[in-house]
C-alpha positions as CSV (number, residue, x, y, z in Angstrom):
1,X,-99.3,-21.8,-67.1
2,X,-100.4,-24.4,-64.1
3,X,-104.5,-25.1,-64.6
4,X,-106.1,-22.5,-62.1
5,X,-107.1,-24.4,-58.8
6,X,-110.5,-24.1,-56.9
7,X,-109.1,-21.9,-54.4
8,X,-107.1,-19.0,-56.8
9,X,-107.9,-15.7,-56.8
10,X,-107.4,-13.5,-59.0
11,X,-104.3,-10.6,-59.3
12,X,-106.1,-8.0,-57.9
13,X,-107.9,-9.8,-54.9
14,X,-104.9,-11.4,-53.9
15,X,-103.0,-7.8,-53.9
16,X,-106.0,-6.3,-52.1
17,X,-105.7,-9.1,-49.5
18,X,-101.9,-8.4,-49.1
19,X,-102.1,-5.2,-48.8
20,X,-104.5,-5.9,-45.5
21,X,-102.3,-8.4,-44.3
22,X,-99.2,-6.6,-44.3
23,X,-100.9,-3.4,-42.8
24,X,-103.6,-4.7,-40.0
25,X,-102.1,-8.2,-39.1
26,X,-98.4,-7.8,-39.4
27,X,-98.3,-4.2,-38.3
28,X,-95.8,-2.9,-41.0
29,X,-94.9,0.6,-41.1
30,X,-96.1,2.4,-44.2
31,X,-92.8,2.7,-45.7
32,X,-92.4,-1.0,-45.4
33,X,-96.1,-1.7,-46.9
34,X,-95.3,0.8,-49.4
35,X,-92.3,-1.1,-50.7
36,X,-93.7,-4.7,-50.7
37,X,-96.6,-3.4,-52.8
38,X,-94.4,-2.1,-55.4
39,X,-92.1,-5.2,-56.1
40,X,-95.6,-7.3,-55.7
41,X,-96.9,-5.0,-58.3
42,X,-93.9,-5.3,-60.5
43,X,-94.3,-9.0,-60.1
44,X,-98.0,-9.2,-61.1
45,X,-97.8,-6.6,-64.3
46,X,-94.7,-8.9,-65.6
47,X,-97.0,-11.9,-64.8
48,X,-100.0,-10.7,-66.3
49,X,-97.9,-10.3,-69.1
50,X,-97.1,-13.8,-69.9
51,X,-100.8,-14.1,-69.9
52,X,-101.8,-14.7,-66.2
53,X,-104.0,-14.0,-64.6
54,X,-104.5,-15.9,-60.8
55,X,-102.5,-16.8,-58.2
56,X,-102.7,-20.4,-59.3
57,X,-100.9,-19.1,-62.0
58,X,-97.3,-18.3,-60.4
59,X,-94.4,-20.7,-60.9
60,X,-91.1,-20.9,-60.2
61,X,-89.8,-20.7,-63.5
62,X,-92.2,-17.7,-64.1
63,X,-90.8,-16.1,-60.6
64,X,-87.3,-16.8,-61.9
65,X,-87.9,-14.7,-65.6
66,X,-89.2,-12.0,-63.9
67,X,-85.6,-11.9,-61.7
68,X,-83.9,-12.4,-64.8
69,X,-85.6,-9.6,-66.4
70,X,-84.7,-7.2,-63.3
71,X,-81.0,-8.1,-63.7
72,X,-80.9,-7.7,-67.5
73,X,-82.5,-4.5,-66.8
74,X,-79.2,-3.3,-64.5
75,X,-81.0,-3.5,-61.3
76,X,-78.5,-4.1,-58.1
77,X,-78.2,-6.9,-57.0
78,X,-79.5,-5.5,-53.3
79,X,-82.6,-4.8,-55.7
80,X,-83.3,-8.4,-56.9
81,X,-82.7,-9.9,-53.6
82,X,-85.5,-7.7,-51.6
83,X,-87.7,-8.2,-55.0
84,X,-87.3,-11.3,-54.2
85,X,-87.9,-11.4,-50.6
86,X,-91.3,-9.8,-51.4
87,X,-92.3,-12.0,-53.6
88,X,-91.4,-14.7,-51.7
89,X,-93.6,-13.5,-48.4
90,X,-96.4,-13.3,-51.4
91,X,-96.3,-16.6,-52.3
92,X,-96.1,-18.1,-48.7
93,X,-99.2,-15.9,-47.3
94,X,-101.3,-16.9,-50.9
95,X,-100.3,-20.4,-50.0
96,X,-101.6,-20.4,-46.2
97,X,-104.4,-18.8,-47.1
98,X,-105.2,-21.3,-49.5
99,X,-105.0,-19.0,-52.4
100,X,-102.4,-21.7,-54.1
101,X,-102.0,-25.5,-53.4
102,X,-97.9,-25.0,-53.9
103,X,-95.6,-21.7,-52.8
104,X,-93.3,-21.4,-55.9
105,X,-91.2,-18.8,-54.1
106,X,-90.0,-21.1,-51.3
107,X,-87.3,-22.7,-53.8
108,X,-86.6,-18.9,-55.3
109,X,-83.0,-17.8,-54.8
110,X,-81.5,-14.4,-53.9
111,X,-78.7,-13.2,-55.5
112,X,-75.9,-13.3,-52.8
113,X,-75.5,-9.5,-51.8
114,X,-71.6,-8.2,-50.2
115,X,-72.2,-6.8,-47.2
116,X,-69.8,-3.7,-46.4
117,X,-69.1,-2.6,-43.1
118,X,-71.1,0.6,-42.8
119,X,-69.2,4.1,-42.1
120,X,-68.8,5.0,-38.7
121,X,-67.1,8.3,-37.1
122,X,-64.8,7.4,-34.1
123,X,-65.1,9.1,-30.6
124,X,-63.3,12.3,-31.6
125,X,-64.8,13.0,-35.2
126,X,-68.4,12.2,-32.9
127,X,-67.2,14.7,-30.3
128,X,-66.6,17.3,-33.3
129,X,-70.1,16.9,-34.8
130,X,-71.4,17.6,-31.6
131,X,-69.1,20.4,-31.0
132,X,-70.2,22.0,-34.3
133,X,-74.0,22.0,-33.4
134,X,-73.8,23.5,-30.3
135,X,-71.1,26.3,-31.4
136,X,-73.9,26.8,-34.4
137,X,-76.8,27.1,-32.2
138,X,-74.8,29.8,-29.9
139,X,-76.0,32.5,-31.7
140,X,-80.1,31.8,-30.6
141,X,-81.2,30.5,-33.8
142,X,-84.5,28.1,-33.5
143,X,-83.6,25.3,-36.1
144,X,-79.9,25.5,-34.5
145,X,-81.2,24.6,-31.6
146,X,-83.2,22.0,-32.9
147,X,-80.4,20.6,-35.1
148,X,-77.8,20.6,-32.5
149,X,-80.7,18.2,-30.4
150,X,-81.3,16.3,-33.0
151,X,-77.9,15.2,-33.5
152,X,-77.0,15.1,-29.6
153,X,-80.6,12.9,-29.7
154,X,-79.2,10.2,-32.5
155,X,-76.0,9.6,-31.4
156,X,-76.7,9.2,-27.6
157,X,-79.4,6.7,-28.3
158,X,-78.7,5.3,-31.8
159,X,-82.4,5.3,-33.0
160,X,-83.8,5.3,-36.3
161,X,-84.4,8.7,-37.5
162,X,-88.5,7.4,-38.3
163,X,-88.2,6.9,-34.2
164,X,-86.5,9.8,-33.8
165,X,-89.6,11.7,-35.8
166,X,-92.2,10.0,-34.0
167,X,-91.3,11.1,-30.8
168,X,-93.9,13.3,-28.5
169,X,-92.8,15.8,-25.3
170,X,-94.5,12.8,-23.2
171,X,-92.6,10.3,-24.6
172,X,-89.5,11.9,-22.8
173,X,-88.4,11.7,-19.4
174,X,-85.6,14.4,-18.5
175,X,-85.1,12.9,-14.9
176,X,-84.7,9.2,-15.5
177,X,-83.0,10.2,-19.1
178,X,-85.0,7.9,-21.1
179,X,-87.2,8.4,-24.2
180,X,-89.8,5.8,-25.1
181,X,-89.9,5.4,-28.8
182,X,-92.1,2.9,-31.0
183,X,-90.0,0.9,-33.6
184,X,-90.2,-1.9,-36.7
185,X,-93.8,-4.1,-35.9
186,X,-94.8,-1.4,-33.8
187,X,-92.9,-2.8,-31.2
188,X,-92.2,-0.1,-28.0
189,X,-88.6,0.4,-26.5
190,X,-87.3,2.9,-23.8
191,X,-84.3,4.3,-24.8
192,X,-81.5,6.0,-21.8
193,X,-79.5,9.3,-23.0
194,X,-76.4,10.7,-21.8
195,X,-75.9,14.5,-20.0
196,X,-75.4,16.3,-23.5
197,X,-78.8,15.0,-25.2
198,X,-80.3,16.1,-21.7
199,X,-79.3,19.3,-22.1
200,X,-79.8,19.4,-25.7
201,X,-83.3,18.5,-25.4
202,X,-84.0,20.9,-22.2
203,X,-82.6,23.8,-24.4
204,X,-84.9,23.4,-27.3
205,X,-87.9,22.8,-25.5
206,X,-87.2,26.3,-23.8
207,X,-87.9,27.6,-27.1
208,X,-90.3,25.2,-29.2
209,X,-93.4,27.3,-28.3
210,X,-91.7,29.8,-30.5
211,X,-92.0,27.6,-33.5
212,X,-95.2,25.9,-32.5
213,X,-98.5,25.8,-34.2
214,X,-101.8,24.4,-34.1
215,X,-101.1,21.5,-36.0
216,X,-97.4,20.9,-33.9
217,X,-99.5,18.5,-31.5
218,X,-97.1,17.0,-28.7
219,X,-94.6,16.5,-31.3
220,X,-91.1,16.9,-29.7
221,X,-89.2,18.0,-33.1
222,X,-90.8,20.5,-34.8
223,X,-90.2,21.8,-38.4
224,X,-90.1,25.0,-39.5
225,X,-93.3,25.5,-40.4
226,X,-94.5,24.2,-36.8
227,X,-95.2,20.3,-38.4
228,X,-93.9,17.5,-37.2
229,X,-90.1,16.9,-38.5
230,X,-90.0,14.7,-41.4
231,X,-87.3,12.3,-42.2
232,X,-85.9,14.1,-45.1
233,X,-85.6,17.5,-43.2
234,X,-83.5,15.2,-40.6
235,X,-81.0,14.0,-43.5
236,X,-80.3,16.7,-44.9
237,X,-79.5,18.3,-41.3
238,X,-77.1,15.4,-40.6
239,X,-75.3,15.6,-43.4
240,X,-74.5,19.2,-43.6
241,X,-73.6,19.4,-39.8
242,X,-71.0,16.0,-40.4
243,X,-69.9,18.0,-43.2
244,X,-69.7,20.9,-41.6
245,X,-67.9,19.3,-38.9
246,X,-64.6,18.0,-41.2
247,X,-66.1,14.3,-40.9
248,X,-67.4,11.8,-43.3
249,X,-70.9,13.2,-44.5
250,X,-73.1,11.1,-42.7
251,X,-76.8,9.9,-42.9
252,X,-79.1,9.3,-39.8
253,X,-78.4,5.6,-39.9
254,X,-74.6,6.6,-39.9
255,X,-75.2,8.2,-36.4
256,X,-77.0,4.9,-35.4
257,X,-74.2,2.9,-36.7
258,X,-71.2,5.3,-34.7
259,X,-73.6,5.1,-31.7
260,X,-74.0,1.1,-31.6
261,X,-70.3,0.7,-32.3
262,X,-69.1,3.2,-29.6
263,X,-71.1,1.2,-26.8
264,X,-69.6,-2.3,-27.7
265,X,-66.3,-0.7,-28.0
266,X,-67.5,0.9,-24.4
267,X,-67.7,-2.6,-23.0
268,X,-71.7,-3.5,-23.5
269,X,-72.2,-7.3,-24.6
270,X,-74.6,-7.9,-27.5
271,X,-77.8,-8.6,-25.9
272,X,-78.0,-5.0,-23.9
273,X,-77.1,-3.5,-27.5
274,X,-79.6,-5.1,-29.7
275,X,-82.1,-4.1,-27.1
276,X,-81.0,-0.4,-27.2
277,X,-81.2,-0.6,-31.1
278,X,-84.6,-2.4,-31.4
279,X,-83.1,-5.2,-33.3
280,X,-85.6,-8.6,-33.9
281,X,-82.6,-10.8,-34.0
282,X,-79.1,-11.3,-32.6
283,X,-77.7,-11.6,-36.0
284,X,-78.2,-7.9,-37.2
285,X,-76.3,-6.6,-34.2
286,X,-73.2,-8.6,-34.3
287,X,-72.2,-6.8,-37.7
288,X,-71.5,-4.3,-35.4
289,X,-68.5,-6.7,-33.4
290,X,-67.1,-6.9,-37.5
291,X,-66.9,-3.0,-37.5
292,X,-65.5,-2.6,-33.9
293,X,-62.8,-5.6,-35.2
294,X,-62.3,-4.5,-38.4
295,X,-61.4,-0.6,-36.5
296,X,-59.1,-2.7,-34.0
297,X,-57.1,-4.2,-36.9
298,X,-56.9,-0.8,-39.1
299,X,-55.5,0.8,-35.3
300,X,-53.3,-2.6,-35.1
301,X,-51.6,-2.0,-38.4
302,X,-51.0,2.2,-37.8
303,X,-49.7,1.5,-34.4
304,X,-47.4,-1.5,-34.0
305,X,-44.3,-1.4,-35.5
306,X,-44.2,-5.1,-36.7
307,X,-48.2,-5.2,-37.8
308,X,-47.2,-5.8,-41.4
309,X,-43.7,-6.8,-41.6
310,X,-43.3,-9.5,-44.1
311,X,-40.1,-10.6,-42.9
312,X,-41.6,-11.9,-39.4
């Protein structure tokens, strides 16, 4: 254990200044915060373990036990490597904060995690989903109405389903087809929709009153109790109307992914789609030029006659 510096703090000042930093300087979203904390916490219990007790205190060898641990333990290797992360952001902020004369974490390594190319419905199975909402919400019935937007809502613009939650009546502009939504680091985007979502939206918010309550607010979705729509009720909605449907059973995400994939296969370049999906850097939107390719060869080998002939 290194000999504690002049600067340290101790395990619970340093988590309480984290915690701060994270929330009021860096702007995470809760769920974000909330998941930093816990591996953080998971770092310092195993730490104060081995009998420390400051920040001084962490080590690389000490950072790479704790990983060790996780993986003898059966955690994913997805797991480790955003542990990892975490504690890694820890031990940089401690360090310019002067909290530690050396960040341990810098020369920590991730496990390498395989990166599969996420599901994604072509245009038809899409067209079906949609197709199955609207024939379900025929009949008059309030949350069929709602469903059938929220899935028209997530495929047209390919948000998040937290943005897709967030989003107020004023946030939504029926002429110009464009919703405003707030994503990752708080960071504000508007959003164009296509002719279903428009009518989609128009037609539930011709009956939202009917589920609204005092504590609805200028929330646009509205669950069935007249609160906001949380995340969960949205998951569960998408994957029983993809299922429904005769399609792979789908999360929110998997709408995002179809919808991204659908407008570079439409002709958009790269820049106009990470700005549709929010995306800080180039890098996370060109997995979706792997899926469209990856689609392109599995069409290549169905259709042409000599795709896999060995003899050629």
């Amino acid at each position: 254990m290194q000999e504690q510096s002049g600067t340290s703090v101790d395990f619970d000042e340093a988590y309480a200044g984290f915690t701060v930093y994270l929330r009021d300087e860096r702007g995470r979203s809760p769920h974000t915060v909330r998941a930093y904390l816990a591996d953080l916490r998971d770092l310092l219990n195993f730490s104060t373990g081995k009998g420390c007790r400051h920040t001084s205190d962490l080590t690389l060898p000490l950072l790479r036990a704790w990983l060790a641990t996780l993986h003898g333990a059966g955690q994913s290797r997805a797991t480790i490597a955003r542990k990892a992360a975490s504690a890694r952001a820890f031990t940089a902020w401690a360090l310019r904060r002067g909290y530690a004369e050396t960040d341990p974490g810098v020369r920590l390594a991730s496990p390498q995690v395989s990166r599969t190319l996420p599901t994604v419905l072509d245009v038809a199975q899409a067209s079906a989903v949609m197709d199955h909402a609207g024939v379900a919400s025929d009949d008059g019935d309030l949350v069929a109405i709602r469903d059938r937007c929220v899935v028209e809502v997530l495929y047209a613009t390919g948000i998040r389903v937290s943005e897709l939650c967030s989003i107020d009546i004023s946030d939504v502009d029926l002429g110009r087809r464009t919703v405003r939504v707030i994503g990752k680091g708080d960071k504000e985007r508007v959003v164009p929709f296509g002719v279903p979502a428009a009518q989609a939206i128009s037609a539930w918010l011709e009956v939202r009153a009917q589920l609204a309550k005092s504590v609805s607010g200028g929330a646009l979705f509205l669950g069935a109790r007249g609160g906001r729509l949380d995340q969960r009720a949205v998951r569960t909605t998408v994957g029983r109307l993809t299922q429904d449907a005769g399609v792979p059973k789908l999360a929110p995400h998997g709408l995002r992914h179809t919808a991204a994939t659908h407008v570079l296969e439409g002709g958009a370049d790269l820049r106009a789609v990470q700005e549709l999906l929010g995306h800080a850097t180039m890098a996370t939107t060109q997995r979706y030029t792997h899926v469209s390719v990856e689609r392109l060869r599995k069409s290549f080998v169905q259709a042409h006659p000599r795709a896999e002939d060995e003899s050629v």
